[in-house]
C-alpha positions, -999 to +999 in steps of 0.1 A: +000+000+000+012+034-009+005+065+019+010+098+015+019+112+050+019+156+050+028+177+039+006+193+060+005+169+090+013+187+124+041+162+134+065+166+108+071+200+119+068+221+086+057+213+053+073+181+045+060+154+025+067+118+031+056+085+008+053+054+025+054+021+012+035+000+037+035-038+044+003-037+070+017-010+092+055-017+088+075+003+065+092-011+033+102+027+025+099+059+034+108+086+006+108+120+016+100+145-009+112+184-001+111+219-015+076+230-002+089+254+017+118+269-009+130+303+005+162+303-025+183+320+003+215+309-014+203+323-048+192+354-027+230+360-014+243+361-048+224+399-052+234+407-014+263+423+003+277+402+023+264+419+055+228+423+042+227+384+040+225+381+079+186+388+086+185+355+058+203+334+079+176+339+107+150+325+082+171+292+080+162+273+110+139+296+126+139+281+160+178+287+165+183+321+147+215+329+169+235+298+163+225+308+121+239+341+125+271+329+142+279+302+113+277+327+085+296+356+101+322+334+109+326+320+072+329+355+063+354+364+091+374+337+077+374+345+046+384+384+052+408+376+075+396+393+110+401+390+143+371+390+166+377+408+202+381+384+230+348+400+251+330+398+214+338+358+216+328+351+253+294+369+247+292+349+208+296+314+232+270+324+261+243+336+232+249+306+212+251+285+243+219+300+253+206+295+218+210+255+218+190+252+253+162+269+237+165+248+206+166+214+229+137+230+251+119+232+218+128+197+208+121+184+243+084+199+244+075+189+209+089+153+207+073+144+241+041+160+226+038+144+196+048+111+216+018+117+241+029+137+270+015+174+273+030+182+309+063+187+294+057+212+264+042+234+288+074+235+312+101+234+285+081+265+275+082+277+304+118+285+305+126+292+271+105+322+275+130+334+301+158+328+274+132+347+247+129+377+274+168+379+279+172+380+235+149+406+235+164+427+259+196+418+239+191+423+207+149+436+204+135+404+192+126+367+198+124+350+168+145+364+138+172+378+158+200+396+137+220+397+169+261+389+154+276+412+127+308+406+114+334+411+132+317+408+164+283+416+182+256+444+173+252+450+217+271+444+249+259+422+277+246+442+305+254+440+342+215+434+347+215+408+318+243+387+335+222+390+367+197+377+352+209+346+334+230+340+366+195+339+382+186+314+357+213+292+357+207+285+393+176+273+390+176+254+355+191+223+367+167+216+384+141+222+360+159+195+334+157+172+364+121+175+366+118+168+327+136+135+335+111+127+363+080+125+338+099+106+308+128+090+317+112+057+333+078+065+318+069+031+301+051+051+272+080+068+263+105+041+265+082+019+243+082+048+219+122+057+217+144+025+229+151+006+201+137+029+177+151+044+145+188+026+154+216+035+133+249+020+135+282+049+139+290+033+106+260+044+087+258+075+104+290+081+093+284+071+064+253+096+059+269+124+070+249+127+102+264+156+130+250+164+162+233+148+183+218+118+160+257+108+156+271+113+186+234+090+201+252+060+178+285+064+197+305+089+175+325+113+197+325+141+176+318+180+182+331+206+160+332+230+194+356+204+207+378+192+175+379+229+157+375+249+188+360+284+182+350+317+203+355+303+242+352+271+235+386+263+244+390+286+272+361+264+293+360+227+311+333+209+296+324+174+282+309+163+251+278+135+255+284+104+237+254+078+234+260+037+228+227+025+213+223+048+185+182+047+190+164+075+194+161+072+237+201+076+233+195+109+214+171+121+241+198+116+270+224+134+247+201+164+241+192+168+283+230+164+287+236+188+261+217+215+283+236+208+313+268+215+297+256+246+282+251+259+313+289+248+328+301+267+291+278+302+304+287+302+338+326+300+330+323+326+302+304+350+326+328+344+354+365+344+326+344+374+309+373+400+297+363+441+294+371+459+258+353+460+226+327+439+207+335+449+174+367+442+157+390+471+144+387+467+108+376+501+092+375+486+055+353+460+066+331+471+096+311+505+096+320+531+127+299+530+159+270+545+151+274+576+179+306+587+160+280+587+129+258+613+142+287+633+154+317+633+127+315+638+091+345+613+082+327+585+104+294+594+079+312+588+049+325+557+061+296+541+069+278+557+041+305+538+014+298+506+036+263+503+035+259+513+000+289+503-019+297+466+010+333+457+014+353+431-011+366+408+004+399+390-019+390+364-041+394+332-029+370+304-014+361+291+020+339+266+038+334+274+082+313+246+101+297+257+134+281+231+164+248+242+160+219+227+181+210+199+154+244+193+139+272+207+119+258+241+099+284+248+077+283+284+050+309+278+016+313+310+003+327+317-028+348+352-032+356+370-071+366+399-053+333+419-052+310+430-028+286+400-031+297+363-029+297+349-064+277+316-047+265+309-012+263+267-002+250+262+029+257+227+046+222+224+066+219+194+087+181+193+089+189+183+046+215+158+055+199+139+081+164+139+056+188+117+036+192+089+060+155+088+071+144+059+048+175+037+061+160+048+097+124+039+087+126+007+071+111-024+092+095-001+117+056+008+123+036+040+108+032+057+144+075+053+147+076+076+116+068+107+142+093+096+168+123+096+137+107+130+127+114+143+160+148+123+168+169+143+138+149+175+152+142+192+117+134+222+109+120+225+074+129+264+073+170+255+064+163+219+049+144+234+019+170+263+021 
C-alpha cells in the first residue's frame, strides 16, 4: 500500500511530504519528498552584500536564529581575514550557548508532545521564555534575531543581563531534572524511543549525520571540541556520547547537552574580559553609530559601507559551526566583489532527511513521528 503522510501533518514539523510504502503498518520505504517550503536563500545572497545576507540566515532554522547568525559571520570572518575581540567571543559562546538550550527545550516539548505527554511542552516553555525575554532585551527580538555582525556583536551584555541569566542558571538544573522525572522511566516513552530508529556509527558516518543523532550512535564528535572556536577552548566541559544509536540515546544526549551549556555560560560570565565587541577593521566594519551622528568622516564611512559593502579578496572558504542539530556549515565563494559569487550552505536538517528511509525501514507508521522528532528538523533550512 502506498500513503501519502503531509505535507501538512502537524508532526512533521513544517511542510514536508513523506511517501510510505506499507506492508500492513511496517515500513518497506519511506521517501521523503522536499522543497515546499523553498525560501532560494542561497540564490538570494548572490544579489546581497555580504552583510545584508544576515537577517537570511535567521530565516534558515527559525527556531535557532542565533546559532545561524554565528555560522555565517564566521565563514565570512574567515574569509576576510579578521580578528574577533576576545569579550565579542565570550558573549558569541554564552548567546549561542543560550541559543542550543532553547533549541533542545523546543525539541524536548514537541517530541514528548507528539509522543503523548503534554505536561512537558508546557514547562520546557516555560523557561525558554525566560531565554526569549533575555534576546529581547539583547538584541529587540525573539524570533528572527539579527544579533552577530561581522566582526563581532551588534550590543554588549549588560550587568542586569548577566544577573539575570545568573538567576537562571541557578535554577535550570533543576528544571531538566524535573523533565527526566516525567519521561525517563515513563513506560510510554521508552516503548516509543528504545530501540527505535537505530543507526549503526558506521552508517551514520556514512550519511553524513552531525549532532546529536551521531554522537546517540556512539561517535565522539563536536566541532566545538575538535575545531575549537569563540571560548570554547577557554572552558571545562564534556561532550555526550550515546551507545545504542536509537532515538532514547538521542534524548539523553540532548538533556546532557543542556547541562553543559550551562557549565560553558557560567565559566564565560565568570572568565568574561572588558574591551570591545567589534573588531578594528575600518575597511570591513562601519563606525559606531554615535561617532555617525557626530563626525563627518565617520558618515562617509559608513555611508560607502552600507551602499557600496566591502570586497573581500578572491578566494573560497567553507566554516562549520556546532549548532543545536548538527554541523551548519556556509561555503562561500569570493571573485573579489562586494557580493559572494555563490552561497552553499551545509544544513543538517537536509543531510539527516537523507538517512531517514535507512532509519524507517522495518519499523511501524506511528514510529515515523518519533524519527521525525529524533533528527529534530526544521524544514525552514532543509528546503534552504
Amino acid at each position: 500500500m502506498l500513503l501519502n503522510m503531509g505535507p501538512q501533518h502537524p508532526s512533521t514539523h513544517g511542510v514536508l511530504r513523506v511517501v510510505l510504502e506499507l506492508d500492513g503498518e511496517r515500513i518497506v520505504k519511506a521517501t521523503p519528498d522536499l522543497g515546499y517550503l523553498h525560501r532560494g536563500v542561497e540564490k538570494l545572497a548572490e544579489g546581497l552584500h555580504y552583510m545584508q545576507v544576515i537577517p537570511h540566515t535567521d530565516r534558515l532554522d527559525y527556531v535557532c536564529s542565533m546559532t545561524n547568525n554565528y555560522a555565517y559571520v564566521r565563514a565570512v570572518e574567515k574569509l576576510v581575514g579578521i580578528t574577533v575581540p576576545e569579550r565579542a567571543e565570550y558573549i558569541r559562546t554564552i548567546v549561542a550557548e543560550m541559543q542550543r538550550i532553547i533549541g533542545h527545550l523546543f525539541w524536548l516539548g514537541t517530541q514528548a508532545l507528539d509522543i503523548g505527554a503534554m505536561t512537558v511542552f508546557f514547562w520546557t516553555f516555560r523557561e525558554r521564555e525566560v531565554l526569549l525575554d533575555m534576546f529581547e532585551k539583547l538584541c529587540g527580538a525573539r524570533l528572527t534575531l539579527n544579533y552577530y555582525r561581522i566582526g563581532g556583536v551588534d550590543a554588549d551584555f549588560t550587568p542586569d543581563l548577566v544577573a539575570r541569566l545568573k538567576a537562571f542558571l541557578d535554577t535550570f538544573p533543576d528544571h531538566i531534572r524535573e523533565y527526566d522525572s516525567l519521561i525517563m522511566n515513563n513506560r510510554i516513552w521508552l516503548g516509543r524511543t528504545k530501540g527505535v530508529a537505530v543507526i549503526s556509527a558506521e552508517d551514520a558516518i556514512s550519511f553524513g549525520l552531525t549532532g546529536p543523532t551521531l554522537r546517540g550512535s556512539g561517535v565522539d564528535y563536536d566541532v566545538r571540541k575538535y575545531e575549537p572556536y569563540g571560548a570554547y577552548d577557554k572552558v571545562d566541559w564534556e561532550v555526550p556520547v550515546g551507545k545504542n544509536g536509537d532515538t532514547y540515546d538521542r534524548y539523553w544526549i540532548r538533556m546532557e547537552e543542556m547541562r553543559q551549556s550551562c557549565r560553558i555560560i557560567r565559566q564565560c560570565l565568570d572568565q568574561m574580559p572588558q574591551g570591545p565587541i567589534m573588531a578594528d577593521s575600518p575597511t570591513v566594519i562601519p563606525p559606531p553609530k554615535e561617532k555617525v551622528m557626530r563626525d563627518m568622516e565617520s558618515l562617509i564611512h559608513h555611508f560607502i559601507i552600507f551602499t557600496q559593502g566591502f570586497k573581500p579578496p578572491k578566494g573560497e572558504t567553507y566554516c562549520a559551526t556546532e549548532a543545536p542539530k548538527g554541523e551548519l556549515g556556509f561555503f562561500l565563494i569570493s571573485d573579489g566583489s562586494p557580493r559572494p559569487y555563490r552561497m552553499k550552505i551545509r544544513a543538517p536538517s537536509f543531510i539527516h532527511m537523507g538517512a531517514f528511509d535507512h532509519m524507517a525501514r522495518g519499523y511501524l507508521i506511528s514510529d515515523i513521528i518519533t524519527i521525525f522528532g529524533t533528527y529534530d528538523i526544521v524544514m525552514g533550512e532543509c528546503d534552504r
